[in-house]
C-alpha positions in Angstrom: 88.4 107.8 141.5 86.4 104.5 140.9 88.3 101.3 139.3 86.2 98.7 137.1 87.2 95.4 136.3 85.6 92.7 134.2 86.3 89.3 134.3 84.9 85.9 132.8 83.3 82.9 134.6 84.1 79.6 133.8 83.3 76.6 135.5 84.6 73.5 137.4 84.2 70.5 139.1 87.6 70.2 140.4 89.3 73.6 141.3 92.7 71.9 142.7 93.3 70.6 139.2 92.7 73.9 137.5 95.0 75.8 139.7 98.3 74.3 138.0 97.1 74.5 134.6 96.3 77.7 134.5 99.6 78.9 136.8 102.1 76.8 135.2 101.0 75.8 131.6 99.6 78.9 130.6 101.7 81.3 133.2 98.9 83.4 134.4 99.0 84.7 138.2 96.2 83.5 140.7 95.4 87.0 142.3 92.6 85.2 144.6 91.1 82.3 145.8 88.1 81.4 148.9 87.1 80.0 150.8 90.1 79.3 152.2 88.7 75.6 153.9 87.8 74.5 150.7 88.1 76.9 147.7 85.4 76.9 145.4 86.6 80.2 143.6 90.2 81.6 141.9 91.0 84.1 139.8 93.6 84.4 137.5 94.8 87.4 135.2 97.6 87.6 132.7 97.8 87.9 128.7 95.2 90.7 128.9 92.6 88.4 130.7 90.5 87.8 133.7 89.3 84.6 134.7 87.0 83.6 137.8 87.1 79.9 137.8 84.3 78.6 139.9 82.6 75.5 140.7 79.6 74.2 139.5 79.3 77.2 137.4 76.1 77.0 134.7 78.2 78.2 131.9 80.0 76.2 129.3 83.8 75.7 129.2 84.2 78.3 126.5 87.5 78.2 124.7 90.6 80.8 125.5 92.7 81.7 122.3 95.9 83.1 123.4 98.3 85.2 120.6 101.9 84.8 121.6 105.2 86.4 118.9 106.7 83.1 120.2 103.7 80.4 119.7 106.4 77.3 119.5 107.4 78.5 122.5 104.3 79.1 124.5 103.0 75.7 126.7 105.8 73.9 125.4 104.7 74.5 121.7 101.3 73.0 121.9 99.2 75.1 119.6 95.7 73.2 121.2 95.2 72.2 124.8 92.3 71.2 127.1 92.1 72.7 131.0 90.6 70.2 133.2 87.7 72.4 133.5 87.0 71.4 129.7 87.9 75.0 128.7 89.6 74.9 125.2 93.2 76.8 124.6 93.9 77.8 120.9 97.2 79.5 120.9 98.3 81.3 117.8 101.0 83.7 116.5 100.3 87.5 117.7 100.8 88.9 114.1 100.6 86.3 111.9 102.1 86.9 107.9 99.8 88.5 105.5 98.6 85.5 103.0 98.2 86.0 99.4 96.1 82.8 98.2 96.7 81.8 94.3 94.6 83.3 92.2 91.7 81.1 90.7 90.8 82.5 87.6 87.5 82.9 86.1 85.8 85.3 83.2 83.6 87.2 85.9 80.4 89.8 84.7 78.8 91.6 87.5 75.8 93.6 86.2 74.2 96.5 88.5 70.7 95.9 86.9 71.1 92.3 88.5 70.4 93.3 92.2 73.0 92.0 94.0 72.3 93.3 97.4 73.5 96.2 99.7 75.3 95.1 102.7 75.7 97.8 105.4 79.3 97.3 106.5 82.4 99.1 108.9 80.7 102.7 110.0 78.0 102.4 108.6 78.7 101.8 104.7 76.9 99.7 102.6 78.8 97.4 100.4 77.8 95.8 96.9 80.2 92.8 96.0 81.7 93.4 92.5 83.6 89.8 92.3 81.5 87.4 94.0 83.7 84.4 93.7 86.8 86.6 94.4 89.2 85.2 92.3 89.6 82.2 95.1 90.1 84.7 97.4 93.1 87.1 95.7 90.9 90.0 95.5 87.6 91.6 96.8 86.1 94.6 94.7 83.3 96.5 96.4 81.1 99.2 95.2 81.0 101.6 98.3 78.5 103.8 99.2 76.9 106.6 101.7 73.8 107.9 101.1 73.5 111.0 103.5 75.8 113.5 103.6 78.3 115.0 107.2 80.7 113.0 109.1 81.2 109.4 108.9 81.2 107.4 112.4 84.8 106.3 111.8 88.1 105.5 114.5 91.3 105.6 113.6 92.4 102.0 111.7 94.6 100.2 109.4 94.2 97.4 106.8 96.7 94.2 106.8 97.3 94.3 103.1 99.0 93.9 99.9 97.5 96.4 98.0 94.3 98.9 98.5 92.6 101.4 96.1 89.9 103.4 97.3 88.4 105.4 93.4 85.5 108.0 93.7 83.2 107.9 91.1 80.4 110.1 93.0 80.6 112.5 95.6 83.6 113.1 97.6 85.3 112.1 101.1 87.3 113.7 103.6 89.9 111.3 105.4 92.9 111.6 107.3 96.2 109.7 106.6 99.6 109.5 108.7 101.8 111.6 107.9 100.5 113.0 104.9 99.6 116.2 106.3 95.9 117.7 107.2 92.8 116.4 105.4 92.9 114.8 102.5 89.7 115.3 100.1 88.4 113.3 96.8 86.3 113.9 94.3 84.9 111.4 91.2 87.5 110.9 88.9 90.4 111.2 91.9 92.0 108.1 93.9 93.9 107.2 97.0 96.3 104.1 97.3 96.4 103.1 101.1 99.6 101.8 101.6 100.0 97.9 103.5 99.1 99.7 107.2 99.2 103.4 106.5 96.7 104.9 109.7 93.7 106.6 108.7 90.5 108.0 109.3 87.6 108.8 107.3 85.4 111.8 108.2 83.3 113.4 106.3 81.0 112.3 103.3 79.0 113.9 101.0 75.6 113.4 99.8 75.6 110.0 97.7 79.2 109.3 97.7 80.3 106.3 96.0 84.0 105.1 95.7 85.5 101.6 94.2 87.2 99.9 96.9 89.9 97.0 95.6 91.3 94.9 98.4 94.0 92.3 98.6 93.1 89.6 99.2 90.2 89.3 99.6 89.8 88.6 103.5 91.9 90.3 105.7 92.5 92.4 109.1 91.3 96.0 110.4 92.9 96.6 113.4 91.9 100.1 115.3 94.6 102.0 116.6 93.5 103.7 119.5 96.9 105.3 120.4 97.5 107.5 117.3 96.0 111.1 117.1 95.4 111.9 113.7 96.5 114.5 111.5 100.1 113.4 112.5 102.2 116.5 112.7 104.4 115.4 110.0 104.5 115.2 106.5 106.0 113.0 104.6 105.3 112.5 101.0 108.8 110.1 100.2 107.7 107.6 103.3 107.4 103.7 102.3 105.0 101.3 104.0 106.1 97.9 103.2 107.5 99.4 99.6 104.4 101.4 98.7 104.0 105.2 99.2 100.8 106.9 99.7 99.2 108.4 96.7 96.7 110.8 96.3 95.7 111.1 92.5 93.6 113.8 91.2 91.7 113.4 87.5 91.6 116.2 86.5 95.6 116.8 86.1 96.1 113.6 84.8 97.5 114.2 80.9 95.7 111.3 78.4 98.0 109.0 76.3 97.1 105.8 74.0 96.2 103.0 76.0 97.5 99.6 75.7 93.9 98.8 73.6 93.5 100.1 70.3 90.4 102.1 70.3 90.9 103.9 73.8 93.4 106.3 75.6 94.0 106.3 79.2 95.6 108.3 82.1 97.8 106.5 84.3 97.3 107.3 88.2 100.7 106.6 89.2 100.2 103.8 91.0 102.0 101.5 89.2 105.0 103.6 89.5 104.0 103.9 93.5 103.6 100.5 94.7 107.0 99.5 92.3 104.5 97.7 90.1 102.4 95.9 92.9 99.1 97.1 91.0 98.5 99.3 88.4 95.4 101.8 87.5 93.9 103.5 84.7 91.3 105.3 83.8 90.3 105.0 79.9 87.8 106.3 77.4 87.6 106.0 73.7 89.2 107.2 71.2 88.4 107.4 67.0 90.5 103.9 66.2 88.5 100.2 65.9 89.1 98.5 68.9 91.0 94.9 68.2 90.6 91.4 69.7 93.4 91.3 72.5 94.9 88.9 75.5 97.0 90.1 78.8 99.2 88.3 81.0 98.5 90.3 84.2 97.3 87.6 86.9 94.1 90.0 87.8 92.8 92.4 85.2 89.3 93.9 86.8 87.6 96.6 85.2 84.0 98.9 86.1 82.4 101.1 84.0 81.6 104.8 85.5 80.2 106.3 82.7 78.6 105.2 79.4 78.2 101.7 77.5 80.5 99.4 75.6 80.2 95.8 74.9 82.4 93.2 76.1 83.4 90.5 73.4 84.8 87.0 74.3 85.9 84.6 71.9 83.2 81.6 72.0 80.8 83.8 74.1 77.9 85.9 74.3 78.5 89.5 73.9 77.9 91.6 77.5 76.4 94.9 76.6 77.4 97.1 80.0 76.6 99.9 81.1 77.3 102.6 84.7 77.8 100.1 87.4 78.8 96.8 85.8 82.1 95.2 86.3 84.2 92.3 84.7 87.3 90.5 84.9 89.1 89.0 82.2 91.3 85.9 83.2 94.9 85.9 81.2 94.8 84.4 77.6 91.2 85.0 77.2 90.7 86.9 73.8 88.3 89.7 74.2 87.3 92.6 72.5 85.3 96.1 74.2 83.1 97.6 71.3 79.9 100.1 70.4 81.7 102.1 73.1 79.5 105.4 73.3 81.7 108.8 73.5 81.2 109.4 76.9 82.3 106.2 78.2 85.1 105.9 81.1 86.4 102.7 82.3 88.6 102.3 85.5 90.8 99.4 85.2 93.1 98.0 87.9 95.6 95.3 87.2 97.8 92.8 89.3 100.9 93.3 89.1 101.1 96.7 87.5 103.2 96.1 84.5 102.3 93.1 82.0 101.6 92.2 78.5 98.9 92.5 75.7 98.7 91.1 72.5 96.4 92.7 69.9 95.4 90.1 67.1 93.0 90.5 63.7 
């Protein structure tokens, strides 16, 4: 049986003076040092690392950053320190609180005939940016997509988050959740909410799958898990992560009902009820009533257009005429109005939190 080890070279001028700040300050074990006459080498291991320490090494100092669940505690509770080497020490808290920055509002219009580019992405997905400015960072909306169908390149992983919706609107997707049984499978017109940390994998695509990914906020953590074996032998529909249970949404069962706009109807994805009103997501299309000038309260309402064309009305603005692809957020207290829809329009709209106000004016 062979054993490999890696380690990382930094260098020195001065060994002796590295010795006690790497041993006491940081509390890492010196596992070797030579020659013994005058030492020119030591190696020390702990928090996960491996350092060869040697003198007149060509490398640069580098910097160490060091997570600790007890950072004030760590070094005496200095979050930045300098070895005598000239290595840097960041030390920061192992699993820091997730962050949800204020929301900057702006009217956003994201148009697919503009071009914004394709970015491949995580296994191998390429990414279009539906919110550029991401709302100051409260929010990113992707338009997902893979081309070429069979099994996606994925591990096993979780999301630091406050809310997640993955929406197909092309193709369909195989993934695997924690305990939510075997394989999991949507179409266009079904949804998944991934609960705050909820393990998963994804793996297998079909041809030209496409799916509306809504992330908050905007930047955050994908840790792999590379202990869990997924499917999970249980199942359990009623668990909470964080407050929010998994839910697995399928169009086609959804009954319609009038929407909170005059002028369309909507089926309700549960969501709302799911995350206790973290998010909430619709799906709408038009009905025979004129559609009316209206304002919400919700702090993010973001909507994209998977079928058909409507135009987008804002008091004081140029009309948007939109079609499959384009996207648009409406701050709070802008009047708008969504017109010349054509029958076979369908909207998905997602809103932050999941229950909040409209007012319909003349």
């Amino acid at each position: 049986m062979t054993e490999t080890r890696a380690e990382i070279r930094l260098p020195t001028q001065e060994l002796r003076d590295d010795i006690p700040f790497f041993t006491r300050t940081l509390g890492m074990r010196m596992d070797m040092i030579y020659p013994a006459d005058n030492p020119r080498i030591a190696v020390f291991s702990g928090h996960g690392l491996r350092l060869r320490i040697e003198k007149d090494a060509p490398e640069p100092p580098g910097t160490i950053r060091i997570l600790s669940d007890a950072p004030d505690i760590f070094a005496n509770g200095k979050r930045r320190l300098t070895a005598p080497n000239g290595t840097r020490i960041e030390i920061e808290e192992l699993d820091p609180p997730l962050v949800l920055p204020q929301t900057i509002h702006s009217f956003v219009v994201r148009k697919l005939a503009d071009g914004a580019p394709w970015i491949v992405g995580r296994a191998g997905m390429q990414y279009r940016d539906l919110i550029p400015d991401r709302l100051g960072g409260s929010i990113i909306a992707s338009h997902i997509r893979i081309p070429d169908a069979g099994p996606v390149p994925d591990m096993v992983h979780y999301h630091k988050v406050g809310f997640q919706l993955i929406f197909c609107v092309s193709g369909w997707v195989d993934v695997l959740y924690e305990d939510q049984g075997g394989l999991r499978r949507i179409h266009a017109g079904d949804c998944f909410i991934q609960p705050p940390e909820i393990r998963h994998r994804v793996m297998e695509a079909s041809e030209n799958l496409q799916v509306i990914e809504i992330g908050v906020p905007a930047e955050h953590v994908t840790e792999v898990d590379h202990d869990m074996k997924l499917p999970s032998p249980h199942l359990r529909p009623e668990r909470e992560w964080q407050g929010q249970k998994f839910v697995h949404n399928f169009g086609n069962d959804a009954p319609w009902a009038p929407h909170r706009l005059t002028g369309f109807i909507a089926r309700d994805t549960t969501i709302a009820e799911n995350t206790k009103n973290v998010a909430g997501v619709w799906v709408t299309k038009p009905d025979e009533s004129a559609p009316q000038w209206a304002t919400h309260d919700a702090d993010i309402l973001f909507t994209y257009v998977m079928s058909g064309t409507v135009t987008l009305e804002g008091a004081g603005r140029e009309p948007h005429v939109l079609e499959q692809g384009d996207a648009f957020v409406i701050p709070p207290g802008m009047k708008t109005r969504l017109s010349a829809a054509s029958r076979n329009l369908e909207l998905l709209e997602v809103a932050l939190p999941g229950d909040f106000i409209t007012k319909e004016t003349p």
